[in-house]
BAFI-3210 file (N, C-alpha, C; in Angstrom, 3 decimals, decimal comma, padded with zeros to 6 digits):
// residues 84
n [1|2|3|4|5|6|7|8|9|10|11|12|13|14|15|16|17|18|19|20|21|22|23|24|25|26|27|28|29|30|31|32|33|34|35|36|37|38|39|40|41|42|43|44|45|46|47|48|49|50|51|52|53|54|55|56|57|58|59|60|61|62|63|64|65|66|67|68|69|70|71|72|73|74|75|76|77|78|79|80|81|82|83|84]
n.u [121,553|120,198|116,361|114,915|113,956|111,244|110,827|110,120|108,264|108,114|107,007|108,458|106,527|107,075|109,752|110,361|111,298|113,825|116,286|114,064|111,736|108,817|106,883|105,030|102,991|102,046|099,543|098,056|095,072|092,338|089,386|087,591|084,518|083,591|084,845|086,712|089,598|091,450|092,893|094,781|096,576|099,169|100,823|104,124|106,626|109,882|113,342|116,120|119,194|121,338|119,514|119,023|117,064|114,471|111,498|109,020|110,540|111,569|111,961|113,261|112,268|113,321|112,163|113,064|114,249|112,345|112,605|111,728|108,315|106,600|107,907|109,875|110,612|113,239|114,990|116,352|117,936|117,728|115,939|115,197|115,522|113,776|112,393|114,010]
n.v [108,461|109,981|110,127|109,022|111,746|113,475|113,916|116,177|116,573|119,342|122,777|126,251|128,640|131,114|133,609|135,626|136,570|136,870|134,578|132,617|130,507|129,937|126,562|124,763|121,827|119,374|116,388|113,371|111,246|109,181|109,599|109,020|108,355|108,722|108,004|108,679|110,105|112,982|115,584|117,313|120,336|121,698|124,444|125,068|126,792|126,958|126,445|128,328|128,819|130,176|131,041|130,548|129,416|129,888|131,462|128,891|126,365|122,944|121,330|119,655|119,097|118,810|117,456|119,637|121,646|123,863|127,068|129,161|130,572|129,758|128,134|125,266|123,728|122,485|123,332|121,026|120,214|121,516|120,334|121,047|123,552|126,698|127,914|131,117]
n.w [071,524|068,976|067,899|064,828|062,432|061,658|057,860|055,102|052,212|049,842|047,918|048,583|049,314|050,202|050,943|051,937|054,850|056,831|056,930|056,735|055,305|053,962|053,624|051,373|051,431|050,395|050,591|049,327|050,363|050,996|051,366|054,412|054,671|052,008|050,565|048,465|046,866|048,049|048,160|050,400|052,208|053,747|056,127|056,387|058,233|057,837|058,793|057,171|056,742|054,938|053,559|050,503|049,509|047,209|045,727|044,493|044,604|045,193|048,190|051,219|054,070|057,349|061,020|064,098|066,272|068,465|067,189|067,160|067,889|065,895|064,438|063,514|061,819|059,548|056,519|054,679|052,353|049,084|046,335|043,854|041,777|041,161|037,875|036,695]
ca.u [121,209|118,849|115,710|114,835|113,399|110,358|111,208|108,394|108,547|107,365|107,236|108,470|105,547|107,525|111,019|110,333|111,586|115,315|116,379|112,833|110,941|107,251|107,007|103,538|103,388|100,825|099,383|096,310|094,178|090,771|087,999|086,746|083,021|082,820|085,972|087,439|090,695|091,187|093,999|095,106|097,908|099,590|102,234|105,444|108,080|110,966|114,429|116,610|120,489|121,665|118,836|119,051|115,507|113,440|109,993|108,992|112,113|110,955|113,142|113,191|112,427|112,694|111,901|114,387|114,021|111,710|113,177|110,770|106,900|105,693|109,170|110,024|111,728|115,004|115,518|117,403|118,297|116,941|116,026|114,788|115,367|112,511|113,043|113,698]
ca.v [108,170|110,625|109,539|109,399|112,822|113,340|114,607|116,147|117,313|120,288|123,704|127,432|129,462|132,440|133,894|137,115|136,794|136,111|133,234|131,631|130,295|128,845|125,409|124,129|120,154|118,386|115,074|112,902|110,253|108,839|110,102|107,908|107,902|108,681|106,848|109,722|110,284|114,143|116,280|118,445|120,952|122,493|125,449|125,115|127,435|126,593|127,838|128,357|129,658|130,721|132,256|129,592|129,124|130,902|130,707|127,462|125,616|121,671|121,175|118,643|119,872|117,676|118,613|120,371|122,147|125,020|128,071|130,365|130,420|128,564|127,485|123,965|122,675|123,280|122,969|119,851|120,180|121,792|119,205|121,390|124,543|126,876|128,356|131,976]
ca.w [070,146|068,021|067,055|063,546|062,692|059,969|056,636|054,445|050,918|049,927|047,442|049,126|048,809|050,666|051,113|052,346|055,900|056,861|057,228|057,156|054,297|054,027|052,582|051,392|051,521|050,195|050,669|049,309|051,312|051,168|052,255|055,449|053,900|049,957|049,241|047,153|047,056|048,285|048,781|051,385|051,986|055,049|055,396|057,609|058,259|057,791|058,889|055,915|057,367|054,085|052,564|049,306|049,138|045,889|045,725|043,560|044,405|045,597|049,100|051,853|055,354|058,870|062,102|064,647|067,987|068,397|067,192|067,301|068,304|064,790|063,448|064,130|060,568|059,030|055,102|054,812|050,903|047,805|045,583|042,348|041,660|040,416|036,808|036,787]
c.u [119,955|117,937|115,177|113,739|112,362|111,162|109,664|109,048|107,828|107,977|107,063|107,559|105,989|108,606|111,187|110,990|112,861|115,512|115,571|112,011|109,437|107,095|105,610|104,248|101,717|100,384|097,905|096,280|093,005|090,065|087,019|085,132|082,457|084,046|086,692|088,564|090,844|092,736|094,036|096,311|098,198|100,351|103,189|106,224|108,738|112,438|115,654|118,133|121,189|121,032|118,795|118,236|114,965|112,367|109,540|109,499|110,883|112,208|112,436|113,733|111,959|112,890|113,048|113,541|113,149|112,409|112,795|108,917|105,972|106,966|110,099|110,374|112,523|114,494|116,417|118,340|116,928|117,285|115,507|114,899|114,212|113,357|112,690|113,474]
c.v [108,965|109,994|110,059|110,598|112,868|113,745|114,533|116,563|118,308|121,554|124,999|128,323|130,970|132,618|134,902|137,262|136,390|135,398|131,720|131,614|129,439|127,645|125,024|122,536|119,562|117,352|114,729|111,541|110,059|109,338|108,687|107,274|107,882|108,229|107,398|109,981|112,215|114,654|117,549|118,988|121,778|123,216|124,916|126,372|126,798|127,037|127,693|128,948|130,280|131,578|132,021|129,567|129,976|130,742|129,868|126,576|124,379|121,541|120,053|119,105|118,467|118,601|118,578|121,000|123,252|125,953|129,588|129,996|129,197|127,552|126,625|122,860|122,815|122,484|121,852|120,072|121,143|120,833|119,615|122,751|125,257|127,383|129,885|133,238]
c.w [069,772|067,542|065,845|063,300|061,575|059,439|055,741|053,060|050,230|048,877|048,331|048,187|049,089|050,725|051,556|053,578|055,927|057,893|057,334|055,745|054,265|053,195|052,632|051,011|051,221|050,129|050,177|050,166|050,649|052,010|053,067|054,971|052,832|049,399|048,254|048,011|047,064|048,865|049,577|051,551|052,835|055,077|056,388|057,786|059,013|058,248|057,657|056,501|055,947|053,139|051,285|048,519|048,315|046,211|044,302|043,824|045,777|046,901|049,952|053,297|056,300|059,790|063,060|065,911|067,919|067,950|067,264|067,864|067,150|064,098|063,811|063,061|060,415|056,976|055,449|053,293|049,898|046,432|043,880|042,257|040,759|039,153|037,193|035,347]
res [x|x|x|x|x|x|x|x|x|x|x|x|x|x|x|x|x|x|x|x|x|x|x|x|x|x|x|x|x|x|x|x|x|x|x|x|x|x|x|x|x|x|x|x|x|x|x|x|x|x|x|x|x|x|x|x|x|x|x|x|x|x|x|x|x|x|x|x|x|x|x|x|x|x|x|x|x|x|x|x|x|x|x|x]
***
């Protein structure tokens, strides 16, 4: 039985490479000592098998097996397309 895998949500900042797209993901929190709410924002790559992905476009990446040295998501869906 598989265990349940993340899923993040996130805008492709890149498309340039094949088969692989960069997803930024952003999240806010509190700040441990001034209590402000602060956002932060990480990249992924992604692996993309069709090559779908635009840059803008809102998708939904979980994680998957190594496939390369940094690339350890998969696209799950594209959930918005960007406007072109």
């Amino acid at each position: 039985m598989k265990a349940q895998r993340r899923s993040l949500l996130g805008r492709v900042l890149s498309d340039k490479m094949d088969k692989t797209v960069i997803v930024k993901v952003e999240r806010t929190h509190n700040h441990p000592l001034y209590r402000k709410v602060v956002r932060t924002s990480k990249k992924y790559k992604a692996h993309d098998e069709n090559n779908a992905c635009r840059i803008g476009d809102l998708v939904m990446i979980s994680e998957a097996r190594p496939m390369s040295r940094e690339k350890r998501w998969v696209v799950e869906q594209i959930l918005e397309k960007a406007e072109q």
